[in-house]
N, C-alpha and C positions, 0 to 999 in steps of 0.2 A: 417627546419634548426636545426641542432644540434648545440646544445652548454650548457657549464659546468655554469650552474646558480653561483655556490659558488666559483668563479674563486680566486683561493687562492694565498696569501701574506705572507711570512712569519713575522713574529713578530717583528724578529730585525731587516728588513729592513726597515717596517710599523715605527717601533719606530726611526729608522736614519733620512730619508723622514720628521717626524714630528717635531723633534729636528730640524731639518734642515729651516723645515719651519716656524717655531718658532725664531729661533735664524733670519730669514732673511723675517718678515713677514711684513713690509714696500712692497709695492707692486711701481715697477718702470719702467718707460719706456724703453728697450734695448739700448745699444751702440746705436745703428742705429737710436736713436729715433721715437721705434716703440711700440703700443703695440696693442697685440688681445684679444678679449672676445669673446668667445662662448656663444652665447643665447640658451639652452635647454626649452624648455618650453613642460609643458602636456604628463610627461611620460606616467602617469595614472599606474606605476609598482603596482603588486599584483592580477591583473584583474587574471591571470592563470602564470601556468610555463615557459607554450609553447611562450605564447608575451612577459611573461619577458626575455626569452632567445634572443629575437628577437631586444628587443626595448635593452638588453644589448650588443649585439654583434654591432648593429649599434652608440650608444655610444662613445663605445671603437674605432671604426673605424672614425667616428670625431675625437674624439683627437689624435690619431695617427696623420690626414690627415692636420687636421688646427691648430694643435701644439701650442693651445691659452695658453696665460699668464694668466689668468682669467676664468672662468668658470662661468655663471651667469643662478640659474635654476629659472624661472621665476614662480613658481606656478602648482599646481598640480601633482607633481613627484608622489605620492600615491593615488589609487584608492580607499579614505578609506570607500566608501560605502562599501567594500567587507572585511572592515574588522571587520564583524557582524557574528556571531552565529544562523542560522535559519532565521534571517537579522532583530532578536532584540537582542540577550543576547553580550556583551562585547566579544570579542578575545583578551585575554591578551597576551602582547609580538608583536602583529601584525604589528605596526607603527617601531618600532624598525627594525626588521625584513627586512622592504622592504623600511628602510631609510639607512641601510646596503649594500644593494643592491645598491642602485641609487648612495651613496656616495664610494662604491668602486673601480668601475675606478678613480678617484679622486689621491684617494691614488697611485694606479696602475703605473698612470700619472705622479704623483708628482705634480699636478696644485691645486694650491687655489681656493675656489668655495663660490659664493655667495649665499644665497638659501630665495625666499621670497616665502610665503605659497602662496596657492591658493585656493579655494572654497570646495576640496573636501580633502585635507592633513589632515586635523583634524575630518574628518567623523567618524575616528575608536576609540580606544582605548587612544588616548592621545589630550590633548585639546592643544589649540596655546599656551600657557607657558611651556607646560611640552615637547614638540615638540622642541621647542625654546634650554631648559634646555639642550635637548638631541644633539641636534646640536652643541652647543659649548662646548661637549665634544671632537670633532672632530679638531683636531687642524691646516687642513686644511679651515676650515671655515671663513670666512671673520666677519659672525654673530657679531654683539657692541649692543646690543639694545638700543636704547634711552630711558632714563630715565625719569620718572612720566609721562608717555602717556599710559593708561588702554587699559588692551588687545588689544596692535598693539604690533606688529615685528618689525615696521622701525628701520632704522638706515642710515650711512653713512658714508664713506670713501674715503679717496684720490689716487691716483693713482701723484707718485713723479715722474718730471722729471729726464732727465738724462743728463741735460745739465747746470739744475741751479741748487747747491745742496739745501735742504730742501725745494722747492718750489713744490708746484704740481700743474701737468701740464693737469690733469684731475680729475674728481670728480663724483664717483658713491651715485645717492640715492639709495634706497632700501624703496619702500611703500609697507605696507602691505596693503592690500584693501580689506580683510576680507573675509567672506562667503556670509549670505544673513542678511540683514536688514542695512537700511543707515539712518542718521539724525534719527533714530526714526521709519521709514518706513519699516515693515516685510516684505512687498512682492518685496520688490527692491533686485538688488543685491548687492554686498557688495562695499563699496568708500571708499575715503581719508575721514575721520572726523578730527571734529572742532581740537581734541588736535594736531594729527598730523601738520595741515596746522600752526596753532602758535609755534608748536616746526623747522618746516622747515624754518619759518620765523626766527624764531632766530640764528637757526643754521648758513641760507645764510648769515646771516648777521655778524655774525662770522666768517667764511669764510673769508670776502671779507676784514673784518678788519686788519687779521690776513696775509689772502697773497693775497689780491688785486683781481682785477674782471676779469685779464686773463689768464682765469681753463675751459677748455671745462666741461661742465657739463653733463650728461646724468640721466633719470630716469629709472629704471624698473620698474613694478605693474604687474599684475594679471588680474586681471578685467579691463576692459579700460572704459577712461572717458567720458563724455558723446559727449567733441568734435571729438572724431572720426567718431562720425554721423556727424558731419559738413563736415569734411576731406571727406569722400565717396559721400554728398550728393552734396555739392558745389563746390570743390577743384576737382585741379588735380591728380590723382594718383598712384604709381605702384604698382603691385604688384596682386593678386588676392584676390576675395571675394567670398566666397560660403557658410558663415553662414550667419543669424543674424548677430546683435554688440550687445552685450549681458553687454550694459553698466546700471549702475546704471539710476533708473527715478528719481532720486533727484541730482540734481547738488550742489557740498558743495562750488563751488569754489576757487578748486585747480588750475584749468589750468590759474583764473585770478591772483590768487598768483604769480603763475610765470613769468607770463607777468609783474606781479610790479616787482617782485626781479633779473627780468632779468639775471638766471644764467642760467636754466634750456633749454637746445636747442632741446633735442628730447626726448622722452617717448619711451618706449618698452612693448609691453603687450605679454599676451598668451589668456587663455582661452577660446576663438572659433577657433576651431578645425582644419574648413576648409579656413581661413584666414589668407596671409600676406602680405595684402597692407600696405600701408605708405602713406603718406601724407602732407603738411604743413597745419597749420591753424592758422592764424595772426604770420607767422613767426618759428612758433614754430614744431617740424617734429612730428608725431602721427604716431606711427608703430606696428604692429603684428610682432610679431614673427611665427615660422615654429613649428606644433608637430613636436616632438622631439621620441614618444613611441610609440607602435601600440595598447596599449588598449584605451578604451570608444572607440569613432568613429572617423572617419575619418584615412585614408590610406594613403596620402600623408606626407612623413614624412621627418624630415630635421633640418635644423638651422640656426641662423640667425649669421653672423660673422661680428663681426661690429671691424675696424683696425682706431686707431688713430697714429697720427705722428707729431711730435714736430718736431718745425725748428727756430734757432734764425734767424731775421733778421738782415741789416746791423748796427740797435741801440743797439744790446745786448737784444732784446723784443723775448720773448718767443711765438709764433705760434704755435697753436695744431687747426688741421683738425681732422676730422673722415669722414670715408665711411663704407658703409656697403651692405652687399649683402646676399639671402639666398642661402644658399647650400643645394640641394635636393636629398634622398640616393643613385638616381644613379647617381651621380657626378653632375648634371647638375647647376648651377648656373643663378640665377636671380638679378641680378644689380637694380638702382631704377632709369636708363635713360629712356626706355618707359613709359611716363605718358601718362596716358589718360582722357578719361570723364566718370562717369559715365551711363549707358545703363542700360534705364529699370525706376523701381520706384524706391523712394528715402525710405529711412531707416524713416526717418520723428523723432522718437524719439526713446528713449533708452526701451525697454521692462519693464513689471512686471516681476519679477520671480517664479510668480506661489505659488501654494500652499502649501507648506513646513511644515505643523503644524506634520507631523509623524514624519519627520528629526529632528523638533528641539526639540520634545517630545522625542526621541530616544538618541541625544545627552546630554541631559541631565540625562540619564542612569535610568529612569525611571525603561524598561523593567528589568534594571540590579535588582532593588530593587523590584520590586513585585516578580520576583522571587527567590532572598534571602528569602521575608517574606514566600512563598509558599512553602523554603525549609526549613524552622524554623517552617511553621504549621506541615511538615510532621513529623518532626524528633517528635517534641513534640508528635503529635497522636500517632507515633510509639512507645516512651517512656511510653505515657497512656496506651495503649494498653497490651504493657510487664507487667507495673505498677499492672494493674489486673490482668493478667495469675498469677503473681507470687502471689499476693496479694490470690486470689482462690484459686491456690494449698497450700500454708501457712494453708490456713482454711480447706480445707478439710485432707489433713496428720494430723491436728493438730486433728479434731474431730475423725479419725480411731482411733487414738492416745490414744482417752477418750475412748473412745468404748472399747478398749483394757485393760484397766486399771478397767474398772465395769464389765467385763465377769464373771461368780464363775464357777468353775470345779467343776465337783463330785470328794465328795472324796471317794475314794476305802478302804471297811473294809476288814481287814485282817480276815479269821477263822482258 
């Protein structure tokens, strides 16, 4: 497939678009009391040219196709193992680079985009703060972080009716779920922690004070939590399964959070590859989303479009539905009416994630500074080195020098 990687914008349209969406950046349901989200998840961009060209050209043809209000990229847009040097020294500039890439249809579009990291976005050159930093420059981003919660991205935002003014009619979280290590735990994969669950607590609780308790809610993550193994192994469900559930083995409980604070109606994850069932569990809907890119693995590619819909009733009471369905690159479409059972053995628990100590030694730029020091022992040797040549020639000119000054001539007598 051909196509133009650097698909160009010019500046002062780029800067109109951004004014625009600045000055109008309240996010609200249509006349028609409607509104879409695009679920992207697991671009993996950067793996090579040739899949960026691929996983960008299908992008662009979603938002052409499903024209969402919203944009929601759920984790791993960047392959940042690959963005290593011999696969230890730093690539400077490389997160940047292929956060360009992913956020330029965006712009292209003119659609606001929400972006929560994922296990491997922070593999390269820029750690989840400075990633973060980079992002709300972007002035299509949704990005608020929440304040005093250490190293999390979460946040949250409302989505305003169009039929009540200042009310909103729906409400996005945003959980970061991190890389790998949970509660404490290295070999797990990454979850909701303690700060987060106390700051969601707060926050719904705000919410509810401020515009009451009917707000369709929804969450996105990354990582999924550990009752999506419930949802596959005892419930009914749609959709497909062909990884692992590659959730956290420590449960922090989050999903019981939201069973107390009763806002939260359905989760969105990404991270395994070949998976986008769905499911309820004690009420609450647990769903995959669709890759979104054609690098790391898996080939089926797509996205998950979830439409909600405001409706007052005959009280003047505000009513918000959601549906949702995935969309697969050749047009094809999967709704969530065939449930099933599952066939086969049961998931049983949430996996380890294995042995990590190279990654987390590597992320810590380790190999970056031993070979700083091994290029500050060379320069030095080399400087010692001159240091004597010159030091040597100084003393040997210097003693021709003497030599030269104790020779005696004959002297020649004249007769």
């Amino acid at each position: 497939m051909t196509q133009t990687l650097h698909h160009s914008i010019s500046f002062p349209t780029l800067l109109f678009l951004s004014l625009l969406f600045v000055l109008t950046s309240s996010l609200q349901f249509n006349s028609s009391g409607e509104f879409t989200i695009l679920q992207l998840t697991d671009f993996h961009y950067c793996e090579d040219d040739i899949s960026d060209a691929q996983t960008l050209a299908l992008q662009r043809k979603l938002l052409a196709e499903i024209k969402p209000d919203l944009v929601v990229v759920s984790g791993d847009a960047v392959g940042g193992y690959r963005g290593w040097r011999f696969e230890l020294f730093t690539n400077h500039g490389f997160f940047k680079k292929c956060w360009k890439l992913f956020t330029g249809p965006f712009a292209e579009f003119n659609v606001p985009y929400a972006y929560t990291l994922g296990n491997h976005d922070a593999d390269a050159d820029l750690n989840r703060e400075e990633i973060s930093r980079l992002d709300m420059t972007n002035p299509l981003s949704m990005r608020n972080n929440a304040t005093g919660i250490p190293d999390s991205l979460t946040f949250t935002f409302p989505i305003y009716s169009s039929k009540k003014e200042g009310q909103p009619a729906a409400n996005i979280w945003m959980f970061d779920t991190g890389s790998l290590g949970c509660a404490g735990q290295d070999d797990s994969w990454g979850c909701i922690e303690e700060p987060q669950l106390d700051w969601y607590d707060k926050e719904s609780l705000n919410m509810k004070k401020q515009h009451g308790e009917n707000i369709n809610h929804i969450a996105f993550i990354h990582i999924p939590i550990p009752e999506y193994v419930n949802v596959y192994d005892d419930s009914n469900f749609y959709g497909v399964k062909h990884d692992g559930i590659g959730c956290p083995h420590v449960n922090t409980g989050f999903f019981d959070r939201v069973k107390t604070n009763g806002d939260i109606n359905a989760m969105f994850c990404g991270h395994d590859h070949n998976n986008d069932y769905g499911g309820f569990h004690e009420d609450v809907e647990l769903v995959y989303g669709r890759k979104s890119g054609v690098g790391s693995y898996g080939n089926v590619l797509g996205a998950r479009v979830i439409n909600f819909k405001e409706e007052l009733d005959k009280d003047g009471n505000l009513n918000v539905t959601k549906s949702h369905y995935v969309v697969y690159e050749n047009g094809t479409i999967r709704g969530t009416d065939n449930m099933k059972k599952r066939e086969g053995r049961m998931e049983g628990h949430c996996p380890t994630a294995g042995d990590h100590w190279f990654l987390l030694l590597r992320a810590t730029r380790f190999f970056d500074y031993v070979l700083m020091v091994i290029e500050i022992i060379l320069v030095l040797v080399i400087v010692l080195i001159v240091w004597k040549k010159v030091k040597n020639y100084k003393k040997e000119h210097s003693f021709d020098k003497l030599e030269d000054e104790h020779v005696t001539h004959p002297v020649t007598t004249l007769t």
